[in-house]
KEKOLSE-442314 format. One record per residue (C-alpha): x, y, z. Coordinates in pm, whole numbers, padded with zeros to 5 digits, always signed. Last residue first. Example, Ala and Ser with C-alpha at 12.3 -4.5 7.8 and 13.67 -1.06 7.14 Angstrom:
2
+01367-00106+00714;+01230-00450+00780;
***
This chain:
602
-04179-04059-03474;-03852-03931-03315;-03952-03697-03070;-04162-03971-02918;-03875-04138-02796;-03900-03808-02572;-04171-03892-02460;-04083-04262-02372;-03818-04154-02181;-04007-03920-01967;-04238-04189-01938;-04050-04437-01820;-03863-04219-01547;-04158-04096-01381;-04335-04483-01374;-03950-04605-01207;-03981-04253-00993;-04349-04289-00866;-04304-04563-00593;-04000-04396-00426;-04212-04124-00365;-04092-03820-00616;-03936-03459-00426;-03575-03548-00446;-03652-03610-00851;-03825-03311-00912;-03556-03129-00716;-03298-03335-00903;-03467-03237-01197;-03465-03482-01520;-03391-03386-01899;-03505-03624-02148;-03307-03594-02508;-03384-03671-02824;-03048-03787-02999;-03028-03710-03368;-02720-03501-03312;-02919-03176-03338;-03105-03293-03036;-02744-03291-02837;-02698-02923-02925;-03102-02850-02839;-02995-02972-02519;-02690-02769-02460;-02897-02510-02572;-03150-02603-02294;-02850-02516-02082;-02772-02204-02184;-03180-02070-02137;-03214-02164-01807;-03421-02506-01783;-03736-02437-01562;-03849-02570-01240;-03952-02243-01169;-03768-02053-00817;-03398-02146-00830;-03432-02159-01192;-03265-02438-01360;-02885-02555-01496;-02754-02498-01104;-02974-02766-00963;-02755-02989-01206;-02864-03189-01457;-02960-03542-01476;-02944-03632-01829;-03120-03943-02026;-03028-03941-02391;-03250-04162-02622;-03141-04341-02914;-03351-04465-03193;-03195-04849-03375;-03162-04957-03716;-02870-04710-03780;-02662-04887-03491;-02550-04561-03238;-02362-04754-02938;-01991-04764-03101;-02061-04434-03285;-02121-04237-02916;-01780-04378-02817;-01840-04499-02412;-01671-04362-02124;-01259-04309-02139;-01140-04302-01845;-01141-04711-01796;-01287-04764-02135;-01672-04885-02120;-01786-05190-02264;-02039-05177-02547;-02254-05434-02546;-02610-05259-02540;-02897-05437-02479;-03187-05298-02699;-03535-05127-02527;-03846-05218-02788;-03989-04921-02913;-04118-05115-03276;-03841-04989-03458;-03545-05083-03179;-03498-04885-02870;-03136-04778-02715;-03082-04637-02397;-02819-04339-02341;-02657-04197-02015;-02511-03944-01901;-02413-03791-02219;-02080-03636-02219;-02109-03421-02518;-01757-03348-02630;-01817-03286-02989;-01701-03636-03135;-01991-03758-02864;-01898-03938-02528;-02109-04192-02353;-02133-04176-01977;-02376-04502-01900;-02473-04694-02152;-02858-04846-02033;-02952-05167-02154;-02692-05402-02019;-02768-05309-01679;-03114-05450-01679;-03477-05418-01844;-03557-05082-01935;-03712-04969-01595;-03460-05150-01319;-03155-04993-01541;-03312-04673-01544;-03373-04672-01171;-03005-04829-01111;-02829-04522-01341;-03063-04224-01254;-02840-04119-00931;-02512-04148-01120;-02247-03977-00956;-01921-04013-01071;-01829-03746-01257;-01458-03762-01332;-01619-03814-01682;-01686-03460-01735;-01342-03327-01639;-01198-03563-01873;-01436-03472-02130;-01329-03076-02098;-00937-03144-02095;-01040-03307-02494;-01232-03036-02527;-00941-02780-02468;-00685-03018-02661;-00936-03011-02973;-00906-02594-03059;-01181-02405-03016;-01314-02281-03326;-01231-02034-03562;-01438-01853-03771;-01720-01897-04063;-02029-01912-03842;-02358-01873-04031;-02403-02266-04171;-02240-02407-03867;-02480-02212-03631;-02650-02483-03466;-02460-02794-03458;-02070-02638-03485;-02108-02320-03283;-02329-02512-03004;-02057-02725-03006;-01773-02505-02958;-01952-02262-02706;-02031-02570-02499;-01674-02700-02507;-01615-02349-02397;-01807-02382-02104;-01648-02733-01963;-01334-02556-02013;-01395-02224-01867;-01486-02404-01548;-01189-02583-01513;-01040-02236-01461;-00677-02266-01578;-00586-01889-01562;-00404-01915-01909;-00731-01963-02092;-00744-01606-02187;-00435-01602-02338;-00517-01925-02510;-00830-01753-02659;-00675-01391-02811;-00419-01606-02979;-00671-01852-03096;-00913-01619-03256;-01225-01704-03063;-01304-01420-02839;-01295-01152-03086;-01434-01363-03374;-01750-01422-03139;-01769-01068-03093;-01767-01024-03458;-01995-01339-03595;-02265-01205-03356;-02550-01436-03336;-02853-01326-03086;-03075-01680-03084;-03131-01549-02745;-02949-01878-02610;-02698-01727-02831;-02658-01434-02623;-02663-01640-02348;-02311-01875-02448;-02184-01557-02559;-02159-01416-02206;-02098-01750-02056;-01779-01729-02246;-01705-01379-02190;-01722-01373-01808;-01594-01020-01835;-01272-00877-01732;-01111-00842-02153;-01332-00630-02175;-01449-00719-02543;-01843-00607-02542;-02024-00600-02880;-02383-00658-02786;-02516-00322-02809;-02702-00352-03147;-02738-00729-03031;-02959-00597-02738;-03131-00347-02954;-03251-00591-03217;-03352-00852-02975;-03570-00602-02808;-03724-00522-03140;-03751-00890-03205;-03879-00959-02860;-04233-00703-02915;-04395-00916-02610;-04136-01061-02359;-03866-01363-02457;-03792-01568-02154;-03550-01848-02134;-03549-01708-01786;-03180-01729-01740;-03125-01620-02092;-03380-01311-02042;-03170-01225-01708;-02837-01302-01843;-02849-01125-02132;-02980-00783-01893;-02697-00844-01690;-02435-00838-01980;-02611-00522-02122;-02557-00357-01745;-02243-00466-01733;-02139-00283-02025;-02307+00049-01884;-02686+00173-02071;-02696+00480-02228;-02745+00230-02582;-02993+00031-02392;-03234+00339-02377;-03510+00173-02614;-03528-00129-02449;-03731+00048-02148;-04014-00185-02165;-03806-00484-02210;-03687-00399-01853;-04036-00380-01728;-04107-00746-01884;-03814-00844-01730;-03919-00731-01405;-04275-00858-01452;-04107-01229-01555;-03963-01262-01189;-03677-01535-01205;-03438-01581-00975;-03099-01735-01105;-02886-01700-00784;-02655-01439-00897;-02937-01324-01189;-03147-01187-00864;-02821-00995-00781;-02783-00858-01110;-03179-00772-01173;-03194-00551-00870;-02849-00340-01010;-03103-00393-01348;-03398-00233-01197;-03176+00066-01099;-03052+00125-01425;-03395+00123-01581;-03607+00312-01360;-03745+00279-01032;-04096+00232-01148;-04270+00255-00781;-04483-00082-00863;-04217-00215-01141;-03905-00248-00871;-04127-00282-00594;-04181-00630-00766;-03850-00767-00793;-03825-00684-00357;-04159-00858-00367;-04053-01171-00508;-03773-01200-00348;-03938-01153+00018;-04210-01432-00130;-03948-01659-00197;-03720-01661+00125;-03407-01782+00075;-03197-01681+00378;-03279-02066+00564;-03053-02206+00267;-02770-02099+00441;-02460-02377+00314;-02644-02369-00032;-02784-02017-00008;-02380-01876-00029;-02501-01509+00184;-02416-01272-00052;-02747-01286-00219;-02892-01130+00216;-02648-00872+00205;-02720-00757-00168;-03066-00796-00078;-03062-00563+00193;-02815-00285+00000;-03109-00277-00258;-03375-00266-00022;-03190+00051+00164;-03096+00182-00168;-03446+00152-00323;-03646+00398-00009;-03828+00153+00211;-04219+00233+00277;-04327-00049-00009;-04100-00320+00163;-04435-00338+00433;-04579-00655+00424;-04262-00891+00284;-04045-00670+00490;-04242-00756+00776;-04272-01182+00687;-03889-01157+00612;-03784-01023+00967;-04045-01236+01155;-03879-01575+00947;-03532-01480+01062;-03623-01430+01392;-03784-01778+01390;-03423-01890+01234;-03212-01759+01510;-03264-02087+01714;-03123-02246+01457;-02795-02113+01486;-02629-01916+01203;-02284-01952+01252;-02118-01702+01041;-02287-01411+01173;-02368-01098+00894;-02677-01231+00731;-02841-01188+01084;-02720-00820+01133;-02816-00741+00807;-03188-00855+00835;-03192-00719+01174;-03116-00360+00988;-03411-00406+00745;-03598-00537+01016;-03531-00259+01186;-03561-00035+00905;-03927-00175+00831;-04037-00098+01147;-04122-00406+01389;-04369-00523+01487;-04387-00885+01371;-04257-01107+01661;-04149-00889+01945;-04093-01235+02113;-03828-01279+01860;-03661-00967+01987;-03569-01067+02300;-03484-01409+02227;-03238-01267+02002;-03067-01076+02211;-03039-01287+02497;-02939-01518+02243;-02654-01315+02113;-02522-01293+02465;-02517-01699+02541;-02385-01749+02247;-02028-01584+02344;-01916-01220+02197;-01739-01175+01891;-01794-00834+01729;-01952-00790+01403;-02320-00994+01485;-02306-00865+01807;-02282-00520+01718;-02563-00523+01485;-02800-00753+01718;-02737-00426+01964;-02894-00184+01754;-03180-00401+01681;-03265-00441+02041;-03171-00110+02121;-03442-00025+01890;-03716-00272+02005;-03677-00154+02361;-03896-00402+02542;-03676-00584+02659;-03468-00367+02836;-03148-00504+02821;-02906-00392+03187;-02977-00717+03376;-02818-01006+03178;-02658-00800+02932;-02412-00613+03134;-02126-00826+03168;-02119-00959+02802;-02147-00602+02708;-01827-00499+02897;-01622-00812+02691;-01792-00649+02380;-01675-00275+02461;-01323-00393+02582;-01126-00539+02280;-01251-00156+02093;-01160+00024+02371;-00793-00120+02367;-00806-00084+02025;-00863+00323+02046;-00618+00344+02337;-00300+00137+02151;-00385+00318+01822;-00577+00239+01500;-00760+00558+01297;-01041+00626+01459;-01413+00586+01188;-01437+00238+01377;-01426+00357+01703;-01737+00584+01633;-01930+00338+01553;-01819+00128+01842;-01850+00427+02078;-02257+00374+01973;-02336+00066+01994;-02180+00028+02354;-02298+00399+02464;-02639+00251+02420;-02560-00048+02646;-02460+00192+02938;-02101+00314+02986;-02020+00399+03342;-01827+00140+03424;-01571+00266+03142;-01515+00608+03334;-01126+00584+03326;-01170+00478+02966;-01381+00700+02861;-01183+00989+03000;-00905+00825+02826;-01073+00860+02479;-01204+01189+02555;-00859+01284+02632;-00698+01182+02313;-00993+01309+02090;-00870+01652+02232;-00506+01624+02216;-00497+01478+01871;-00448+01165+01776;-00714+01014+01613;-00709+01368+01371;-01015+01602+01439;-01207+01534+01090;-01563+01749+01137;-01709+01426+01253;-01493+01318+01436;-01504+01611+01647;-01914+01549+01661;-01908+01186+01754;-01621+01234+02065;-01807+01546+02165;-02140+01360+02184;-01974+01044+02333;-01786+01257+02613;-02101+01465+02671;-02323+01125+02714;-02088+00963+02945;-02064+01238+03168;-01866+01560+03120;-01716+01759+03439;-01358+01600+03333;-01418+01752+02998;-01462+02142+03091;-01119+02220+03034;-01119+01996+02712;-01383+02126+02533;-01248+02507+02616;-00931+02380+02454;-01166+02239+02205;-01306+02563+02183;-00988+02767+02138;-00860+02526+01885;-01218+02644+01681;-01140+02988+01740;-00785+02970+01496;-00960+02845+01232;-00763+02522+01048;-01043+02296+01175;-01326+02497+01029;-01107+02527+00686;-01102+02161+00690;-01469+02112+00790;-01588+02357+00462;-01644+02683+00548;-01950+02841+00429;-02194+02684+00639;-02575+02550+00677;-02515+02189+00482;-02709+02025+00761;-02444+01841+00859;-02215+02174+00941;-02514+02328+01084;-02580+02066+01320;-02227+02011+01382;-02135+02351+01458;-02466+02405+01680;-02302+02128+01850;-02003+02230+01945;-02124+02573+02002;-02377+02430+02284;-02131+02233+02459;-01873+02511+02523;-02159+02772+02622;-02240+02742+02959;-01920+02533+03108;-01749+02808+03002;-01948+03045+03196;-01863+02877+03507;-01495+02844+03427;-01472+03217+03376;-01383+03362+03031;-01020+03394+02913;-01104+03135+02667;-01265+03414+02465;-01618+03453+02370;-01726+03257+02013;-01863+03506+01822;-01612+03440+01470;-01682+03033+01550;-02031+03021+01607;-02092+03264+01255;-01909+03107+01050;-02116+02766+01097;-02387+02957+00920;-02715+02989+00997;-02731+03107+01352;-03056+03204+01563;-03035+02947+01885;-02625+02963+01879;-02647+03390+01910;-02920+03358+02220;-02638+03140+02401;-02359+03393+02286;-02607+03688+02423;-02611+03444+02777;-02225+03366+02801;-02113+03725+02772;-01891+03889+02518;-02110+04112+02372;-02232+03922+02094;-02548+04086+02037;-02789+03819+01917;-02850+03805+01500;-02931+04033+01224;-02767+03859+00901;-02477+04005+00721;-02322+03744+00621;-02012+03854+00818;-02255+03869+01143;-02451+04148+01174;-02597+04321+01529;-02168+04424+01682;-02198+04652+01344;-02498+04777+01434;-02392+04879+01764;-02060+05106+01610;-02291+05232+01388;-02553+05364+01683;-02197+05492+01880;-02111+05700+01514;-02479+05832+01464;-02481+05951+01803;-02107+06121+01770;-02247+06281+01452;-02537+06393+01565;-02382+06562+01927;-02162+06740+01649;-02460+06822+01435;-02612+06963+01776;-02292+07183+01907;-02256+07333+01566;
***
């Protein structure tokens, strides 16, 4: 009796151990017997946030052992928490009673932090969601403050991150006005020059924040002398530190070229969303007013890596939109695209518009194009009422894609003077397009409505506001004098023609004596004589080609086809052709693409 009740007491002390050995998930971990060195051994073994909080000793513990154990549980928390190691989510963490016990704990032992404590708390507690103003987040923030001279360049970049995630109150904007007034002071003898990283990390906050030119330049002098090595995330990140400032100096611009030239050699270790995000940055950037940010080769490749590590079709059209923004064309992209034709039908509604305007754009059509065709005009119907619809249409029929029922959508003239309410000039000019290539090209298919006369009539007075004629005194000085060459000539359509030169049977240039109306340009029937050939001379846009081939996109050669179908061969000239001519090759340029075109005629 006396041994099976020794036994039983034995067995009863050994379960009452056990139990102290197992955590609720029943793992085997450190004995948690209340002192600061089993808890220690407890946060090296745990896998579950659960676990740090249910063992955590009692604030009644000595100041010395708190100091022992209150950073280590905060972040074993976070590291598990990140990590994805817990069965509490961060609300129910914050809502457990032991967690307000260690930030009391936290903020006991605070005024013993330094700078790196305070920062690690501050990231990890807002992290996990501790309200801006709590007491905890509160104190860290003033013991920042108190300590400010303390904070190195490091702590700059990253209190400013963390700043940013605070909600807005007197202490957290007061911190936020300081940290780039405290970096001015420190730059000239705290950057270590030959930390690439901080570097990088500090080009970020200097491009957000507003600090004087002198401190960006230290900064960027720094890491221009780096020249090439760099990782391809910090150039990646430089990248989007540069496309972030406003005032892009030129002495920025070598960096510029060292960030392009590595992502150029080494895009292929990027993961897609970080190039993706990159470009987007760099697209955003208005290349007219920034032109330094085009960089051809860095364009080419980003299209590229697309096919090389086939990303698949939806993400090679997000890539496709933003090379569409400024009309870049890469034919193996679209030829990858084409390749995956068969899933249009999963495909979004901007995706089909993107994918129009990328073979339109191109005036591309890849191998196997009237299968592609097919399945693009099988998915063509799109009446959200948000899109760009008349450009839309205008590129699908650039595609020779003809789709009486969209086009009957748009067109009905209820549905088109609501959507002409916004006034857009734009919309006008396009629409007069729509109309006319409608009526030339398509008059025999299209049995709807067209736009009615008052919006091309607002569309030719737009047109003829245009003053600038570049080609007018060369083509005057090539065909014989002013009164050879009608300049702004208007066609029943709307066509304002920028000029027209008229040649007699044997290709003889004819003098024209057609005076212009004030407003008005010249009538198309008072220059056209049926014994003489007519020749339209336009100088389009930068905008109507290819940013990177000298190539019409495809809406605007079927604005030229439009004017062919008149009767009216037409020669197209470049302005970056023409920028790009010696002065003593544009009259010779300028005959011949005239006579050329005559040549159309004969």
């Amino acid at each position: 009796m006396f041994r099976n009740g020794l036994l039983l007491r034995m067995f009863s002390q050994q379960h009452s151990i056990l139990r102290r050995f197992y955590c609720v998930t029943g793992r085997e971990i450190q004995p948690a017997d209340g002192t600061p060195s089993s808890y220690f051994g407890l946060l090296k073994s745990a896998t579950d946030a659960k676990e740090v909080l249910e063992f955590l000793p009692t604030i009644s513990r000595t100041k010395q052992d708190r100091h022992v154990y209150t950073l280590p549980a905060l972040k074993t928390l976070f590291e598990l928490q990140k990590n994805g190691k817990s069965t509490l989510r961060s609300d129910q963490i914050l809502k457990h009673p032991r967690f307000a016990e260690l930030c009391q704990n936290v903020r006991f032992e605070s005024r013993t932090f330094l700078m790196n404590d305070i920062t690690e708390c501050l990231k990890i507690l807002t992290y996990l969601g501790v309200h801006t103003n709590s007491e905890i987040i509160t104190v860290l923030l003033q013991l920042i403050r108190h300590q400010i001279n303390d904070v190195t360049l490091d702590h700059i970049v990253f209190l400013s991150f963390i700043l940013k995630k605070l909600d807005r109150t007197p202490l957290v904007e007061a911190l936020q006005i300081a940290l780039p007034m405290l970096l001015q002071i420190q730059i000239g003898y705290k950057l270590d020059h030959e930390n690439v990283q901080q570097l990088v990390d500090l080009l970020e906050f200097v491009s957000q924040h507003k600090v004087n030119d002198r401190t960006v330049m230290n900064i960027v002098s720094a890491l221009t002398l780096h020249g090439t090595n760099l990782s391809p995330e910090q150039a990646t990140n430089a990248l989007k530190a540069l496309a972030s400032f406003h005032n892009f100096l030129p002495q920025y611009g070598k960096l510029l070229q060292n960030v392009f030239a590595v992502l150029e050699r080494d895009l292929d270790e990027l993961p897609f969303k970080m190039l993706d995000y990159v470009l987007k940055r760099v697209l955003e950037k208005n290349l007219e007013h920034y032109p330094m940010f085009y960089h051809e080769p860095f364009l080419k490749r980003c299209a590229q890596y697309a096919v090389d590590h086939d990303i698949g079709l939806l993400n090679a059209l997000y890539l496709l939109k933003k090379l569409n923004k400024i009309s870049f064309l890469h034919i193996p992209l679209l030829d990858y695209i084409a390749a995956h034709a068969g899933k249009l039908s999963i495909v979004p509604t901007s995706g089909i518009i993107t994918i129009v305007a990328g073979f339109s754009n191109a005036n591309y059509r890849p191998p196997g194009w009237e299968t592609i065709k097919e399945e693009i005009a099988r998915n063509s119907i799109i009446t959200t009422g948000s899109i760009p619809w008349i450009r839309y249409n205008l590129e699908l029929l650039s595609l020779d894609i003809f789709n009486p029922q969209l086009l009957a959508h748009w067109l009905n003239p209820q549905a088109l003077e609501a959507n002409m309410a916004r006034n857009v000039l734009v919309d006008y000019l396009q629409l007069t397009e729509l109309g006319q290539t409608l009526r030339l090209l398509y008059g025999g298919q299209y049995q709807g409505a067209y736009p009615a006369k008052h919006y091309v009539e607002k569309s030719v007075m737009l047109m003829l506001q245009n003053n600038d004629q570049p080609l007018l005194k060369p083509l005057e000085f090539a065909f014989g004098g002013e009164e050879y060459v009608s300049t702004q000539v208007v066609t029943e359509q709307g066509h304002v023609l920028d000029h027209v030169i008229a040649f007699d049977a044997d290709g003889n240039p004819v003098k024209q004596c057609v005076p212009s109306v004030e407003g008005a340009g010249i009538r198309l029937e008072d220059v056209r004589q049926q014994a003489n050939k007519l020749v339209a001379v336009l100088f389009l846009p930068k905008s109507c080609y290819a940013i990177n081939v000298n190539r019409l996109r495809g809406r605007f050669a079927l604005h030229v086809k439009t004017i062919q179908a008149l009767g009216i061969p037409t020669a197209t000239v470049s302005p970056v052709i023409w920028a790009n001519l010696p002065e003593t090759e544009r009259i010779p340029f300028l005959q011949r693409e005239v006579r050329d075109a005559l040549q159309q005629t004969t």
